[in-house]
FITORVEX-970032 format. One record per atom (N, C-alpha, C): residue in three letters; x, y, z. Coordinates in steps of 0.2 Angstrom, whole numbers, plus 5000, padded with zeros to 4 digits. Layout:
ALAXYZ
...
// end
This chain:
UNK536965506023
UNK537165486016
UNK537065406014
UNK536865406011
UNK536565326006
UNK537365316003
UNK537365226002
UNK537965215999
UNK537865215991
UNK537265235989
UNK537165255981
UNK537065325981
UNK536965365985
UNK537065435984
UNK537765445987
UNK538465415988
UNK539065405990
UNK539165415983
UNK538965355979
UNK539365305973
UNK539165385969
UNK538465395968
UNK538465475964
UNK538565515964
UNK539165545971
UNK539365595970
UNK540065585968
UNK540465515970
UNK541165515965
UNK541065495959
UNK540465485957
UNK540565465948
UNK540265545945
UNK539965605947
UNK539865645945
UNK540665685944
UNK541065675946
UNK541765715946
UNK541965685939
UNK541565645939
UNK542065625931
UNK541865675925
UNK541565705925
UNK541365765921
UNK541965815922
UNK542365825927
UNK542865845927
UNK543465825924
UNK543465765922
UNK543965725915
UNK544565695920
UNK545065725917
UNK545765685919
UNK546165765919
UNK546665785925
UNK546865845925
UNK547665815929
UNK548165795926
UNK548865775928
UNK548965835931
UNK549465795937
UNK549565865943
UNK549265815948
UNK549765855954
UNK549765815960
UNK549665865964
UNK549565945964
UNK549465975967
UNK548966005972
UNK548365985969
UNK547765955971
UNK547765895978
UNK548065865976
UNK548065805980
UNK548365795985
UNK549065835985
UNK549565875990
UNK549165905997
UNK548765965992
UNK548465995997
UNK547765956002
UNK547465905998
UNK546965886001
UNK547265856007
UNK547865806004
UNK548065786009
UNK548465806017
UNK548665866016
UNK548765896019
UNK548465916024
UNK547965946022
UNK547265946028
UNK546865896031
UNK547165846028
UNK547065776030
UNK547465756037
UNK547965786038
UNK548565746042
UNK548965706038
UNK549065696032
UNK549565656028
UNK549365596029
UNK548865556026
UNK548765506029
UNK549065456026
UNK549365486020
UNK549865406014
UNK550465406019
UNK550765446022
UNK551365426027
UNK551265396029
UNK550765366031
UNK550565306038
UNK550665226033
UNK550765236028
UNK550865156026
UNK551465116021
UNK551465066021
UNK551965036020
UNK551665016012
UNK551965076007
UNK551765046001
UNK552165025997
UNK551864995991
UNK552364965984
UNK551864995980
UNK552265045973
UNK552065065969
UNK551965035964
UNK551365015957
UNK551564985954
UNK551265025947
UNK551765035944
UNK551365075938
UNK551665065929
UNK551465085923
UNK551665035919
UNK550965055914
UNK551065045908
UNK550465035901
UNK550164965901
UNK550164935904
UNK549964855903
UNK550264825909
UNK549864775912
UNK550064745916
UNK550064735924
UNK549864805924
UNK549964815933
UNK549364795937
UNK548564775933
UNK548264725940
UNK548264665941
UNK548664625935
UNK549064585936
UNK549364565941
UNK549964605941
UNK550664595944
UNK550464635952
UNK549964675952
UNK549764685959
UNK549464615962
UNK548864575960
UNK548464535959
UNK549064465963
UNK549864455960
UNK550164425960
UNK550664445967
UNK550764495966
UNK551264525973
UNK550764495981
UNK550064535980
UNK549464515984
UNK549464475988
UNK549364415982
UNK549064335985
UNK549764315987
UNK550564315984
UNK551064305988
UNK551164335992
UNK550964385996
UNK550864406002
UNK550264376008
UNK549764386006
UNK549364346010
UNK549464276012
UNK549664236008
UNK550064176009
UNK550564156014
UNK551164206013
UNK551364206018
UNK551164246025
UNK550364266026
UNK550164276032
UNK550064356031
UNK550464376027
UNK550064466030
UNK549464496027
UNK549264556030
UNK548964586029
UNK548864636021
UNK548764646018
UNK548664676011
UNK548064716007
UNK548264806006
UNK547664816003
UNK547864835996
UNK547364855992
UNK547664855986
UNK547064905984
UNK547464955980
UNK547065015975
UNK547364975968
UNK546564965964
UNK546664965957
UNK546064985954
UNK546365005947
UNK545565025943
UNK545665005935
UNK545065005930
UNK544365015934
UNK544064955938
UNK543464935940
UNK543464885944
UNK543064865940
UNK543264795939
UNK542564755935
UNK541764725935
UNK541764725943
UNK541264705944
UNK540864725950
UNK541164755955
UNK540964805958
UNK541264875959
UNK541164935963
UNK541564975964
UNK542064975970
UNK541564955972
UNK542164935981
UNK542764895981
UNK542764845974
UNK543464805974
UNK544164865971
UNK544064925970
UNK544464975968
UNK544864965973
UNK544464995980
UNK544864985986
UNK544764915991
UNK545364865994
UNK545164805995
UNK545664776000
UNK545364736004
UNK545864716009
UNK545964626006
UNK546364606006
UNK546564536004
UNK546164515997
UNK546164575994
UNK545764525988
UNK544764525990
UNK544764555996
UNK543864585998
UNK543764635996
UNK543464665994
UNK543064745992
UNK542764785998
UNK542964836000
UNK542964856008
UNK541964846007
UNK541664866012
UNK540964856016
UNK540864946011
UNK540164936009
UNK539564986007
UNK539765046013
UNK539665016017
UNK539665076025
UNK540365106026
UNK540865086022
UNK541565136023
UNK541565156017
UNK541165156010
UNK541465186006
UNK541065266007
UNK540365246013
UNK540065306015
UNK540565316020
UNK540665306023
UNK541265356029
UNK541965406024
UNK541865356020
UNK542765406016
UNK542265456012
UNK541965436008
UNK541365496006
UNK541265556010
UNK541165546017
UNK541165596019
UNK541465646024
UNK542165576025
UNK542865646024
UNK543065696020
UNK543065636013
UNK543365666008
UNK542865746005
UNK541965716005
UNK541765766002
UNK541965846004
UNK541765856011
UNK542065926013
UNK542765956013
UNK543065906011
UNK544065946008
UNK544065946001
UNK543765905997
UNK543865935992
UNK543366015989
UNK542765995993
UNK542466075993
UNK542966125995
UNK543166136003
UNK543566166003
UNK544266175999
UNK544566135995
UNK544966145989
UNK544766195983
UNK544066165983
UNK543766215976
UNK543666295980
UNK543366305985
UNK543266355988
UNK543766415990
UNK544366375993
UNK544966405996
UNK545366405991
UNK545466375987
UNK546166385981
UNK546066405974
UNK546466405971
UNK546066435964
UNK546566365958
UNK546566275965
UNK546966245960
UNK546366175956
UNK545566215956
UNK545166185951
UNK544866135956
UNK544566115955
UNK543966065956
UNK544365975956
UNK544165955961
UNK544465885961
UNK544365835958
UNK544665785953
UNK544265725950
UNK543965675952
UNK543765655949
UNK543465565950
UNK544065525954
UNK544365515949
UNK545065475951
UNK545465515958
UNK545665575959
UNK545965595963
UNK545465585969
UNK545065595971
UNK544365575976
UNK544565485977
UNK544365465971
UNK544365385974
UNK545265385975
UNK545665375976
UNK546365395980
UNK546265435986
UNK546065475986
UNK546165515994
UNK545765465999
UNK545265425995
UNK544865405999
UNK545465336001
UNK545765295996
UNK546065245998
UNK546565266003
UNK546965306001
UNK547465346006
UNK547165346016
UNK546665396015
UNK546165386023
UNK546065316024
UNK545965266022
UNK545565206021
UNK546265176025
UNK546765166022
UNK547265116023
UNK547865146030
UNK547665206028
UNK548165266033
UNK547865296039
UNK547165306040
UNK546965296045
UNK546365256049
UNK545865216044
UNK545365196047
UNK545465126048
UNK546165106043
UNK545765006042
UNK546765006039
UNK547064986047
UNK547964976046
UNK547864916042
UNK548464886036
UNK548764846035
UNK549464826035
UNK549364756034
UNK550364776032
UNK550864806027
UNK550364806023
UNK550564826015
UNK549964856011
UNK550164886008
UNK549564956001
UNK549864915997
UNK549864905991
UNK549964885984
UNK549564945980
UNK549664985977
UNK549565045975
UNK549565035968
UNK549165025963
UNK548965055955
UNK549165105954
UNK549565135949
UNK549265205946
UNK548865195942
UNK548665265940
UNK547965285935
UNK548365285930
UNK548365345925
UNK548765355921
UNK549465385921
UNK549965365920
UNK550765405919
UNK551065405926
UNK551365425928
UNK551865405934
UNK551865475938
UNK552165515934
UNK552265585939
UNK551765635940
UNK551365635936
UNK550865695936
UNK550265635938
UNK550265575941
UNK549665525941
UNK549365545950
UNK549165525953
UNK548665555958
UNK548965505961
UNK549165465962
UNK549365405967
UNK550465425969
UNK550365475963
UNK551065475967
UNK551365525972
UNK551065525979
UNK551265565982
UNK551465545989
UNK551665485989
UNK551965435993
UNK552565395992
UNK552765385996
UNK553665366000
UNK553565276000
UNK553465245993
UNK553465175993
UNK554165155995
UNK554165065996
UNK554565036000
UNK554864995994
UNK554465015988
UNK554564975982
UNK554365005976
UNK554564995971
UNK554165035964
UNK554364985958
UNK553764965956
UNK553764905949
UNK553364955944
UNK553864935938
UNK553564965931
UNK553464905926
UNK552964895927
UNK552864865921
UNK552864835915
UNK552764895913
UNK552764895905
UNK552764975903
UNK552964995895
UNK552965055892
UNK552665045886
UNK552065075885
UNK551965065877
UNK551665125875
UNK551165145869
UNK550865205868
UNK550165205868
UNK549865225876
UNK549165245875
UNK549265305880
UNK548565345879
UNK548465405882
UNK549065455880
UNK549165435874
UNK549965495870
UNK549365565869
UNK548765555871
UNK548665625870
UNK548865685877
UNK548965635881
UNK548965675888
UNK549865655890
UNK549965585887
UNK550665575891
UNK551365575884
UNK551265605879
UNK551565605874
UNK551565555870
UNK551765565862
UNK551665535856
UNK552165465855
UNK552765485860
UNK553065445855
UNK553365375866
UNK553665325864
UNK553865285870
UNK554265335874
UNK554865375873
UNK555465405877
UNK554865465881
UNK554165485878
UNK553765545880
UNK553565515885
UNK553165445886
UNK552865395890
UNK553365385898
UNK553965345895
UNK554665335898
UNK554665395903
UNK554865455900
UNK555065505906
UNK554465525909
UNK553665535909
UNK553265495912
UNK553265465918
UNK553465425917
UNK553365345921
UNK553865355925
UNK554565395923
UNK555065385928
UNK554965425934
UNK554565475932
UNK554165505939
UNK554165495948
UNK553965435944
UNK553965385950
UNK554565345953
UNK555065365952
UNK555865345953
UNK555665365960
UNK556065345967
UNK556265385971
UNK556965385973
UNK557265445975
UNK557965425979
UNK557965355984
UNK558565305982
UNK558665265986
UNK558165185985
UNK557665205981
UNK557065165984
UNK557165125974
UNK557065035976
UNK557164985971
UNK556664985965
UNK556865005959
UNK556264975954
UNK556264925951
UNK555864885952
UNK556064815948
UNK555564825939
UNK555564825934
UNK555464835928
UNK555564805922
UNK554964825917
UNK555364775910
UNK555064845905
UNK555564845901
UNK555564895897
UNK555864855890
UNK555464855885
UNK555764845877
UNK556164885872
UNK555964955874
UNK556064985869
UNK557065005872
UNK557265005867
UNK558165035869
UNK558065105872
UNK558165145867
UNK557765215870
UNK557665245875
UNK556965205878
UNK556765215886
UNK557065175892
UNK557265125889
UNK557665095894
UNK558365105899
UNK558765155893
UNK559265205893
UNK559065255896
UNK558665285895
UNK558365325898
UNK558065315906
UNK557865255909
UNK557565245915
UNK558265225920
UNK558865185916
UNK559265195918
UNK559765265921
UNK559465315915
UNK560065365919
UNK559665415925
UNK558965395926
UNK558665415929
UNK558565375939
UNK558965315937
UNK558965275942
UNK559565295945
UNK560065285941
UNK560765335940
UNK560765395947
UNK560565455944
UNK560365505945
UNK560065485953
UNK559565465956
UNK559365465961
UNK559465395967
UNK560065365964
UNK560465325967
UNK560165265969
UNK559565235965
UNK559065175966
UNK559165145962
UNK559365055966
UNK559365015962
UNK558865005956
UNK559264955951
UNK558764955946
UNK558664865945
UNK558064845945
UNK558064785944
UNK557864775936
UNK557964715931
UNK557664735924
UNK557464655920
UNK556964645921
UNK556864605914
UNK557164585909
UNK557664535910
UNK557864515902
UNK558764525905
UNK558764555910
UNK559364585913
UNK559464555917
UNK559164565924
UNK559464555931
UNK558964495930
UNK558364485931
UNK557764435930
UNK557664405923
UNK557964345924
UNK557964285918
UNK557264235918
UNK556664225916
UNK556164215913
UNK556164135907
UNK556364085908
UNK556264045903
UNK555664015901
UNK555264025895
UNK554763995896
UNK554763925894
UNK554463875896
UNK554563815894
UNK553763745894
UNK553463755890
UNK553063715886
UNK552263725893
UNK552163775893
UNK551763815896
UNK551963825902
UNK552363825906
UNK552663825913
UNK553463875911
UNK553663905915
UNK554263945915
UNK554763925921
UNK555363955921
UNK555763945925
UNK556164035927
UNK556064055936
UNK556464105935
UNK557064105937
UNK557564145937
UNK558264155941
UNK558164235941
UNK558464245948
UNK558764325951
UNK559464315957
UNK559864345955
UNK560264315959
UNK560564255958
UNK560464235964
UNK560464165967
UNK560064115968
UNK559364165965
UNK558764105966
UNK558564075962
UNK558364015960
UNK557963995954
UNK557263965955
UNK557063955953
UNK556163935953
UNK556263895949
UNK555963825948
UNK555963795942
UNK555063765942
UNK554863755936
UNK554163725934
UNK553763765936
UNK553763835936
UNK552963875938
UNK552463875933
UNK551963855933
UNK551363845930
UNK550763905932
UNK550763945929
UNK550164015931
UNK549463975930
UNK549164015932
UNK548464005932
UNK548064065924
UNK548364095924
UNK548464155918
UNK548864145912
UNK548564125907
UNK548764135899
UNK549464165897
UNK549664155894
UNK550064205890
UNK550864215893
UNK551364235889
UNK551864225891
UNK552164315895
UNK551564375893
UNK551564425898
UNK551464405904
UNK550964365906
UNK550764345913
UNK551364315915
UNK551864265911
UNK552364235914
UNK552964295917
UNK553064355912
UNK553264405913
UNK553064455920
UNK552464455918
UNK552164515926
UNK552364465932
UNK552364405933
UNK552364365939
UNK553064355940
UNK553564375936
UNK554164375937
UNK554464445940
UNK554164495939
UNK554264555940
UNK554064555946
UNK553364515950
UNK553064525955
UNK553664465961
UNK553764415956
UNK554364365960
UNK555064405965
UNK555464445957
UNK555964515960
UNK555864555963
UNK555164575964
UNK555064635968
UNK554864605975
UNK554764535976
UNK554664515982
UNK555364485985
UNK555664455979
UNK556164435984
UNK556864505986
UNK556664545982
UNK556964615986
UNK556864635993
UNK555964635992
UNK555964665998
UNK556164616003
UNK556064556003
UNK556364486006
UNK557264536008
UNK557564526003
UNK558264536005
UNK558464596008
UNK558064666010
UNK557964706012
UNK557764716019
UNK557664666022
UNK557264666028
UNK556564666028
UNK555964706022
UNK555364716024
UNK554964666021
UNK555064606021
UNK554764556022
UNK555064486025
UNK554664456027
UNK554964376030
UNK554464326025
UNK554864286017
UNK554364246014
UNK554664176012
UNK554264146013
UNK554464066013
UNK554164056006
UNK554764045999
UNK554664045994
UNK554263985993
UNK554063925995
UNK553763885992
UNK552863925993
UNK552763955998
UNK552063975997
UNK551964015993
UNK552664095991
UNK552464115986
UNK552364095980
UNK552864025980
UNK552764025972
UNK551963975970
UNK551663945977
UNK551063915977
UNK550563975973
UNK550764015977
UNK550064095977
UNK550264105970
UNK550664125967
UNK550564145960
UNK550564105955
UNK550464025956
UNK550163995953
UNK549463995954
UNK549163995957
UNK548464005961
UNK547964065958
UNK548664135956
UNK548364195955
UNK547764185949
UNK547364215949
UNK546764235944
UNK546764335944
UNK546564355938
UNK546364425938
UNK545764425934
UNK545264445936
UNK544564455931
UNK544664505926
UNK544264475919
UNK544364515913
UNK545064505908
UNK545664445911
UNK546064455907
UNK546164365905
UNK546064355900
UNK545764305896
UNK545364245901
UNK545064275904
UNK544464245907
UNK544164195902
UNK543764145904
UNK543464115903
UNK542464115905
UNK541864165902
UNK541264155903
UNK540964085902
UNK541064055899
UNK540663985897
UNK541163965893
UNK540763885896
UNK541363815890
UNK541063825885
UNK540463795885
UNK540063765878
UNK539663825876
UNK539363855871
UNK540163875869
UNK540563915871
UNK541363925870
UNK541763955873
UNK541964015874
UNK541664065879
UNK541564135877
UNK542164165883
UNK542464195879
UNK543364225883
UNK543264295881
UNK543364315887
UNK543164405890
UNK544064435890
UNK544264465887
UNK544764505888
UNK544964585886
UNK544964625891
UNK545064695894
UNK545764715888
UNK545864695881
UNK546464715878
UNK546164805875
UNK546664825879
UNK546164885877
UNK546764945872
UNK547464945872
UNK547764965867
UNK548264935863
UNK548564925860
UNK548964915854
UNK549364865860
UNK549864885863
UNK550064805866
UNK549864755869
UNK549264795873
UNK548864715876
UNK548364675867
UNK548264715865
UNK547964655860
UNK548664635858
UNK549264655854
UNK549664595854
UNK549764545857
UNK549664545864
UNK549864495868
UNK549364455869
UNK548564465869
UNK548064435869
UNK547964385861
UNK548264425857
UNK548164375848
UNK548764335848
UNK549364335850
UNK549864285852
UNK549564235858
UNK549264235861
UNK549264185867
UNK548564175865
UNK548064185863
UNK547464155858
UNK547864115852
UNK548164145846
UNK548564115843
UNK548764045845
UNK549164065848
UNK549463995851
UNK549163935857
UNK548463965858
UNK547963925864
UNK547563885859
UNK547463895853
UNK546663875849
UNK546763885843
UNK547663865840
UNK547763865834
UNK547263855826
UNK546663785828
UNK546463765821
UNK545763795826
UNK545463825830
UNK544763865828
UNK544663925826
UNK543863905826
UNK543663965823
UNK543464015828
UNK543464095826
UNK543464145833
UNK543264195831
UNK542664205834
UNK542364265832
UNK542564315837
UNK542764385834
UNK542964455838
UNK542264475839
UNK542064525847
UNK541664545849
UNK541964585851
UNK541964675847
UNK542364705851
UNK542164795850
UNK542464805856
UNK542164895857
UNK542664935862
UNK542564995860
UNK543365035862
UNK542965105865
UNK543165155868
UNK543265205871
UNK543765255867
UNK543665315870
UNK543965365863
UNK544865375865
UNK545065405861
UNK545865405863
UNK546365345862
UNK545965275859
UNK546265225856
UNK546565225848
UNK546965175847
UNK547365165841
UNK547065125839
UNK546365155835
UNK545765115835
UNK545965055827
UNK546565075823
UNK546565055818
UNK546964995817
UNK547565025822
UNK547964955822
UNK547664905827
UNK547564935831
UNK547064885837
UNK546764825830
UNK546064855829
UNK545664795824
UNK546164765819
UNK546664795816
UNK546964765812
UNK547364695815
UNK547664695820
UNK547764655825
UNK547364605826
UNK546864605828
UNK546164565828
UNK545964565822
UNK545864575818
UNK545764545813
UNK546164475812
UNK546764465812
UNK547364415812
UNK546964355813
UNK546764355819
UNK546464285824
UNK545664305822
UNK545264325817
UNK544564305817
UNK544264275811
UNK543864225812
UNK543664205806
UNK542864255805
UNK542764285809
UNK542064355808
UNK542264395815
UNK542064435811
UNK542264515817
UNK541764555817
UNK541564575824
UNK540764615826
UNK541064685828
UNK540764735826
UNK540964775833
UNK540264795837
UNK540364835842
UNK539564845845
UNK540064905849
UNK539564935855
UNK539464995859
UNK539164985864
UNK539465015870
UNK538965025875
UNK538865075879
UNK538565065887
UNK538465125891
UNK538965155893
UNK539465205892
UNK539865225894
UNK540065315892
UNK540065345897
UNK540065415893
UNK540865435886
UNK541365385886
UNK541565395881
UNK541765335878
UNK541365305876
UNK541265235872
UNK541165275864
UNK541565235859
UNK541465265853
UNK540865215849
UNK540265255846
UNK539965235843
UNK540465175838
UNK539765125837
UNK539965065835
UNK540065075826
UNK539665125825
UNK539965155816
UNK540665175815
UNK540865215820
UNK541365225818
UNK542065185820
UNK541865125824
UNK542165075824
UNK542365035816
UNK541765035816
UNK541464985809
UNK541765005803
UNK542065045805
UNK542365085797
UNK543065085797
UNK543165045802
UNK544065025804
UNK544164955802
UNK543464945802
UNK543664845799
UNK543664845793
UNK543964815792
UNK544164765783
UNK544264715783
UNK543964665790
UNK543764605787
UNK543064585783
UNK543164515778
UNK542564525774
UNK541964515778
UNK542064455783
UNK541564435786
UNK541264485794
UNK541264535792
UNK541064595798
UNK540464605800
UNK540164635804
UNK539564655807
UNK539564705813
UNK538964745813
UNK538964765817
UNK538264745822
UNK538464755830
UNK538064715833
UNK537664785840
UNK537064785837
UNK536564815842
UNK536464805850
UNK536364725851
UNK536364725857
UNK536964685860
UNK537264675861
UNK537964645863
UNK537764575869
UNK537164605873
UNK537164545876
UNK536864475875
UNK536364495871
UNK536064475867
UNK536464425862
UNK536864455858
UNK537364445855
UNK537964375857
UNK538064375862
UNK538664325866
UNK537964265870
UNK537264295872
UNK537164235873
UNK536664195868
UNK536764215862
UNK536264165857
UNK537264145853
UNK537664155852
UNK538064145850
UNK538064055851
UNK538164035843
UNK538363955844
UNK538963935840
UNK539063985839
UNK540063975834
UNK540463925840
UNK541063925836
UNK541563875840
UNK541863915846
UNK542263985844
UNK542364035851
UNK542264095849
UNK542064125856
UNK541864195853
UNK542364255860
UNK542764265855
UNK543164315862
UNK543064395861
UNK542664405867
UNK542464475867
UNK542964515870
UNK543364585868
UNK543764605868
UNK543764675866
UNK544264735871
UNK544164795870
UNK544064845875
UNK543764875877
UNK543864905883
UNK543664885890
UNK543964905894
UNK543764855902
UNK543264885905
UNK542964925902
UNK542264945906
UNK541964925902
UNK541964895896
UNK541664855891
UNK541564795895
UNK542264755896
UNK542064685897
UNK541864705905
UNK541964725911
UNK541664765915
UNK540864775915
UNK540764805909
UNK539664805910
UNK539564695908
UNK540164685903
UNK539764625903
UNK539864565907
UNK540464565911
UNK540564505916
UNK540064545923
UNK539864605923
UNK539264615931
UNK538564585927
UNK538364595920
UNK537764545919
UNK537764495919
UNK538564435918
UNK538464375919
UNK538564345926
UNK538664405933
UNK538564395939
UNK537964385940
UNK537564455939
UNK536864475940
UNK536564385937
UNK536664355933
UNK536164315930
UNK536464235933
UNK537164235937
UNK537064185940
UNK536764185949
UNK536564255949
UNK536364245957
UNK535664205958
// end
């Protein structure tokens, strides 16, 4: 097998959509030898925020010396950085080896069970699971979920840690309508005994995560609670405990970023205080100044200034129009933007609209990309357009800034052409 005849056979399972349930995954695993037992994870999951705050746990570990792989999605620029050892995207030639573990158990699952056909997403997990569990040890897995917490395909392993990021409302068609739907969700991923470090707005769900932690006798760490966050005049200061951090300067935008690297701060100095890890705070706090995550208020070109951001539901565009807001108060800012189906496609642009002086929308390759018409009918600013070729678009652009924004497999097809065209 070719590593492009690999890649087409786990992108063909995407026809079989998204199927919550962990059933499937159980059993592959099983036939497997249990290979997620064999690692030393931290779970990270949440509506916003979680390749961040993996991104930032990571590099504060490698710093201090260990070893780290990390499952996140979608990937922006290639496929392989999905599954990744230190920040590298494993080799072409192991994604064909797990390919072809994996491909014969999942046959044998459709063959022998009557528990359905495996996904895309479940496939790329089993693959990461063999990867870190039997072919290529690490010291640590840092583990993404996909979507939702208890029914998500990533949770069927005994982490040593569990960070929640965030709760807001996307994917309410599959993970419910309202935040306390999402919440119970998410707590899924609670375990007996085992620490969540977290930040939660809404009262509600927060109540709710507490009685849940309650219930299974695992500490709660909390945002705004146990982890104090001061921001101050683009650098923060944290306290947990006993420890304080003064003058952190992120490499990352916005006062989220100052949040997810706080959460990644508690969650590391727990497991510090736990025994399972040894970290000399001054590296870590080096590392996640250091940190970078592609796609999240990136910068494409200076002149002119074109900023690529992956804001794809109702709170990351809030978070991205406040921290553009407040970065480039007196310019002008043209929106370049496009969505995928199952968004809050209304409030979203309304939101961008805020910060633009002309607003585009466009469309791309993607099997669930919403035509750009029917974007277009969500806008109501006066100065609006829609845009045909999109790349074409950002590189004749000569405005003052042009922030392209919207879905990640949007800004994904567009930061791999502006690879392609530096090579």
């Amino acid at each position: 097998m070719s590593y492009q005849e690999g890649l087409n056979w786990i992108h063909e399972r995407m026809k079989f959509g998204i199927k919550p349930g962990v059933r499937r995954m159980e059993w592959m695993l099983e036939r497997l030898e249990n290979p997620e037992q064999n690692i030393n994870g931290i779970h990270v999951v949440g509506t916003n925020g979680k390749g961040s705050t993996v991104s930032y746990m990571r590099n504060a570990l490698n710093h201090n010396g260990y070893t780290v792989g990390t499952f996140t999605s979608p990937y922006i620029e290639t496929f392989n950085e999905r599954i990744s050892v230190d920040g590298t995207p494993i080799p072409d030639d192991d994604i064909v080896a797990l390919v072809e573990i994996v491909k014969p158990v999942s046959e044998a699952l459709e063959a022998e069970t009557d528990l359905g056909t495996a996904t895309e997403f479940e496939i790329i997990t089993m693959m990461m699971f063999i990867y870190f569990g039997k072919m290529h040890s690490v010291d640590y897995v840092i583990v993404e979920a996909g979507l939702g917490g208890k029914n998500d395909s990533t949770n069927v392993f005994q982490p040593i840690m569990t960070v929640l990021t965030s709760i807001g409302l996307d994917h309410t068609s599959i993970l419910g309508d309202s935040l306390l739907d999402i919440a119970k969700d998410k707590s899924g991923v609670i375990k007996p005994g085992i620490p969540l470090v977290f930040s939660i707005k809404d009262d509600v769900s927060r109540e709710y995560i507490h009685k849940v932690l309650e219930e299974n006798h695992a500490k709660g760490i909390e945002l705004n609670r146990d982890i104090i966050m001061i921001p101050e005049n683009g650098e923060f200061q944290f306290q947990y405990g006993t420890y304080d951090f003064q003058d952190i300067r992120l490499s990352m935008a916005g006062r989220h970023q100052k949040e997810n690297a706080s959460l990644a701060i508690a969650a590391l100095i727990e497991l510090h205080e736990r025994g399972k890890a040894v970290l000399d705070w001054n590296l870590m706090i080096r590392a996640m100044e250091e940190t970078t995550w592609p796609g999240r208020i990136e910068t494409l070109s200076e002149d002119p200034l074109v900023i690529i951001d992956g804001a794809h539901n109702n709170e990351a565009v809030e978070a991205l129009v406040e921290t553009i807001g407040r970065q480039y108060p007196d310019r002008e800012i043209t929106v370049l933007f496009s969505a995928i189906e199952g968004k809050p496609l209304s409030t979203m642009v309304e939101k961008l609209e805020g910060i633009a002086d002309a607003f585009s929308v466009t469309d791309f390759d993607f099997p669930k990309a919403l035509p750009k018409e029917e974007i277009y009918d969500k806008v109501k600013h006066p100065n609006r357009s829609m845009v045909d070729d999109h790349i074409q678009f950002i590189e004749a652009f000569e405005g003052d800034i042009l922030l392209v924004t919207g879905s990640l497999y949007f800004i994904s097809e567009i930061k791999q052409h502006y690879n392609a065209k530096r090579r």
